[in-house]
Backbone as CSV, one residue per row, in Angstrom:
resi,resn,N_x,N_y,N_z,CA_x,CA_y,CA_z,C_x,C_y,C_z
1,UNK,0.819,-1.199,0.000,0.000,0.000,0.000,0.864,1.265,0.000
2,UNK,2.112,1.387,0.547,2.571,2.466,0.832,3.482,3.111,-0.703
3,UNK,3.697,1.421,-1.211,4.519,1.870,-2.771,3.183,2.343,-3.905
4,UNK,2.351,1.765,-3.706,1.159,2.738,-4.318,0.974,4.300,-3.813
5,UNK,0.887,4.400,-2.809,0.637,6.012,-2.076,2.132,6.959,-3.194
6,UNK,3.086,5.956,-2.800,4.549,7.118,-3.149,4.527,7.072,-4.888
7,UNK,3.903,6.182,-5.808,3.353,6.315,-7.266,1.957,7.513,-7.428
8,UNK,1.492,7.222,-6.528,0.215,8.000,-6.697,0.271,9.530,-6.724
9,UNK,1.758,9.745,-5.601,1.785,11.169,-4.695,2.533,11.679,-6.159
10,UNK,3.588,10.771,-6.508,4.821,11.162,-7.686,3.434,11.416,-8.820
11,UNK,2.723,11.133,-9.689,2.082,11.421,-10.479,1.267,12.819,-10.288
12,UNK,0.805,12.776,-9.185,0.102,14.016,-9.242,0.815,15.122,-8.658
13,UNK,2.255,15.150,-8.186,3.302,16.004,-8.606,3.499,16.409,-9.248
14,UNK,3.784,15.795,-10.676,3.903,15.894,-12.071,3.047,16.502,-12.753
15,UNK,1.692,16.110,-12.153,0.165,16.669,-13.371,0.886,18.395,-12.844
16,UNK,0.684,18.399,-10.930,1.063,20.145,-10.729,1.992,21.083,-11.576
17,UNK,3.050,19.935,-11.784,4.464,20.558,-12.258,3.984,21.107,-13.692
18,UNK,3.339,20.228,-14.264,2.921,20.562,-15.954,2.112,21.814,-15.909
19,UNK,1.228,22.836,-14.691,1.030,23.656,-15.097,1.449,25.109,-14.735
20,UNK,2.696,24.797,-13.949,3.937,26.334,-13.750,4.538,26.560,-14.544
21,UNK,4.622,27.715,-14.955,5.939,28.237,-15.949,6.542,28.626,-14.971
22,UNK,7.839,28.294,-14.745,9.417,28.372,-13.862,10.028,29.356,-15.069
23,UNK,11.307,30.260,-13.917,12.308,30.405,-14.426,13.221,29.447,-14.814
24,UNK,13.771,30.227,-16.191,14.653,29.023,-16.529,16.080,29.535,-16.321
25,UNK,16.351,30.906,-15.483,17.539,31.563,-15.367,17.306,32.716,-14.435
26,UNK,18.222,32.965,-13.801,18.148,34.670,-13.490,17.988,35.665,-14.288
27,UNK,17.269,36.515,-14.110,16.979,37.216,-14.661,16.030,38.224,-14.141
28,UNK,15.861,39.852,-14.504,14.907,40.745,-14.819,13.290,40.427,-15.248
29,UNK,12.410,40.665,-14.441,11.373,40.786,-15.428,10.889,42.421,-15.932
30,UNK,10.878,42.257,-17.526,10.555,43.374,-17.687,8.898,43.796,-18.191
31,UNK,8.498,42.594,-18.202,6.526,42.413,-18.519,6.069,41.586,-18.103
32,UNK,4.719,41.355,-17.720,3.942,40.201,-17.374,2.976,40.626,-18.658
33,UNK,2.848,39.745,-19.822,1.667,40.025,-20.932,0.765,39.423,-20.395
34,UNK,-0.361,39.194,-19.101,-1.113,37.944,-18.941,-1.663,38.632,-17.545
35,UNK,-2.694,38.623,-17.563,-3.821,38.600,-16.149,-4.320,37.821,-15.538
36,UNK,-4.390,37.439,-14.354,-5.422,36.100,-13.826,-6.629,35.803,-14.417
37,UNK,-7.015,35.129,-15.185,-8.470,34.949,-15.796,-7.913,34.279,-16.927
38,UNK,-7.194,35.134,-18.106,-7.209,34.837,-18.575,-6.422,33.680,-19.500
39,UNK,-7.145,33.759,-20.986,-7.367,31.985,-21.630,-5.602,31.982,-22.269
40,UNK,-4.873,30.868,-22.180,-3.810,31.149,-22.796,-3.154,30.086,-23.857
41,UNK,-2.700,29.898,-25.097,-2.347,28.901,-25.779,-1.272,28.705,-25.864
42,UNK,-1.134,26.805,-26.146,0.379,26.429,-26.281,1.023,27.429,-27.061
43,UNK,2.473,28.143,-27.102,3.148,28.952,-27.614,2.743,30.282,-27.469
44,UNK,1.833,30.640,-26.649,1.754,32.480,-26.263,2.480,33.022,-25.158
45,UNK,3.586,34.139,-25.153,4.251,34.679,-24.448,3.132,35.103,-23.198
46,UNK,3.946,34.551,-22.107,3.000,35.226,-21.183,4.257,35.942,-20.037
47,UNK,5.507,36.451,-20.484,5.916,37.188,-19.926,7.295,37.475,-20.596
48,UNK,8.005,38.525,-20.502,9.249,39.053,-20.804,10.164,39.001,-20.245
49,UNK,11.922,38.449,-19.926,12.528,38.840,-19.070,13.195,39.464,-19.568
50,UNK,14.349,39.856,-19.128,16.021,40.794,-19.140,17.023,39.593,-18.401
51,UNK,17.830,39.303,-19.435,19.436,38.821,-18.669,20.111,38.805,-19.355
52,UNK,21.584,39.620,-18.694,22.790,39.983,-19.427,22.435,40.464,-21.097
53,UNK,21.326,41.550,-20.760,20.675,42.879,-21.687,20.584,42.148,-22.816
54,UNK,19.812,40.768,-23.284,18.756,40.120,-23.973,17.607,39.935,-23.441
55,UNK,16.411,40.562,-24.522,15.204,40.252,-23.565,15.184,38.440,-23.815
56,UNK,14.339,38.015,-23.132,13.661,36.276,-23.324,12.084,36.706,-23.286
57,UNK,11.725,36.105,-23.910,10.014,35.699,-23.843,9.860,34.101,-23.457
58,UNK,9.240,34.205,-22.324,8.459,33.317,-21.619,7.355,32.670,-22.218
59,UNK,7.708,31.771,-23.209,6.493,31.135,-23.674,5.932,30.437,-22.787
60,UNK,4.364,29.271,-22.998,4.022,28.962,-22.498,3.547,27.921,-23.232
61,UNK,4.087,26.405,-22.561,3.810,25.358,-23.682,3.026,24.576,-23.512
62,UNK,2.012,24.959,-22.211,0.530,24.297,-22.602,-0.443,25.066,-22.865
63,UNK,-1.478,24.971,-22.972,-2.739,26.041,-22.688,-3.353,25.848,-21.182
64,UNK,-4.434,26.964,-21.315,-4.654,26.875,-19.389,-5.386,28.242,-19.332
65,UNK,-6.278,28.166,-18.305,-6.196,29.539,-17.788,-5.221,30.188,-16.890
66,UNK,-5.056,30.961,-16.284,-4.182,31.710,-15.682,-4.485,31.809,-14.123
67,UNK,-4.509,30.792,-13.611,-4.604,31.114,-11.827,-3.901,32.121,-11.297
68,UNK,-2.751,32.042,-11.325,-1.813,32.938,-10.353,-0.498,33.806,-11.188
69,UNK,-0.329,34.760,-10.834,0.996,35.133,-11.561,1.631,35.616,-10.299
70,UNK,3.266,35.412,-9.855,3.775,35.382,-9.056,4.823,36.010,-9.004
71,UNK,5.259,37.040,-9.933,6.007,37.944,-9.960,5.436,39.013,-10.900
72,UNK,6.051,40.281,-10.713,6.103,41.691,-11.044,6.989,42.641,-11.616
73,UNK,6.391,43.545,-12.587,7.711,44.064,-13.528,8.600,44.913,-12.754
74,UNK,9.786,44.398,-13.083,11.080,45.031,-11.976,11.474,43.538,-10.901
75,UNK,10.351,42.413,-11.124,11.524,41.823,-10.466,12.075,40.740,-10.621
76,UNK,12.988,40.218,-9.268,14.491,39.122,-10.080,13.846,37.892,-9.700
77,UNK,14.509,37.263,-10.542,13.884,36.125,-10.053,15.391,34.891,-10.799
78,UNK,15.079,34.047,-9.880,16.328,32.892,-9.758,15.341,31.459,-10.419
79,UNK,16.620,31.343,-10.772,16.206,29.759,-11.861,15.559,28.998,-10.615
80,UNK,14.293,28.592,-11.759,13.579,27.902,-10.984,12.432,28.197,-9.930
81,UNK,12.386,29.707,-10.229,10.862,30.190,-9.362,10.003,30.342,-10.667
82,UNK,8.563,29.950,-9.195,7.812,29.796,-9.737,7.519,31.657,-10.537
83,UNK,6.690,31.633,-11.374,6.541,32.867,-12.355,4.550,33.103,-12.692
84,UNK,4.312,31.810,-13.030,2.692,32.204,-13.099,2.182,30.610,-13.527
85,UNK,1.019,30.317,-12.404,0.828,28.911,-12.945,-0.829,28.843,-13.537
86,UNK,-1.120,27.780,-14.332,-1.933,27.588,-15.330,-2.849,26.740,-14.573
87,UNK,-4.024,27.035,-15.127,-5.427,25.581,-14.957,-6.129,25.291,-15.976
């Protein structure tokens, strides 16, 4: 029972993980294109950064609505935070 629980817990880790967009670096944010509500498709920028004075666009490679966005223009953010997650 308990190696079922630790398959069960690991999968629906994963479903969570599939709907954060993470940093993928340090970096600046210099836009959030995206509001809570709204509808978003595989490949639409839903934010801008700055590092070492190239912007990046933050695609987004599922679709989803937009639950949460978790950072703000002007700030830093380290590989691997969370940035804005999807439903």
């Amino acid at each position: 029972m308990a190696a079922y629980r630790e398959v069960t817990l690991s999968v629906a880790s994963m479903r969570r993980r599939a709907s954060e967009i993470r940093a993928e670096m340090v970096a600046n944010v210099l836009s959030v294109d995206v509001a809570v509500g709204d509808t978003v498709a595989p490949g639409d920028t839903v934010l801008l950064l700055e590092s070492m004075k190239m912007e990046i666009p933050v695609i987004s490679e599922l679709g989803g609505v937009v639950q949460q966005i978790k950072v703000s223009t002007g700030d830093v953010v380290q590989e691997g935070d969370l940035l804005v997650e999807l439903g």
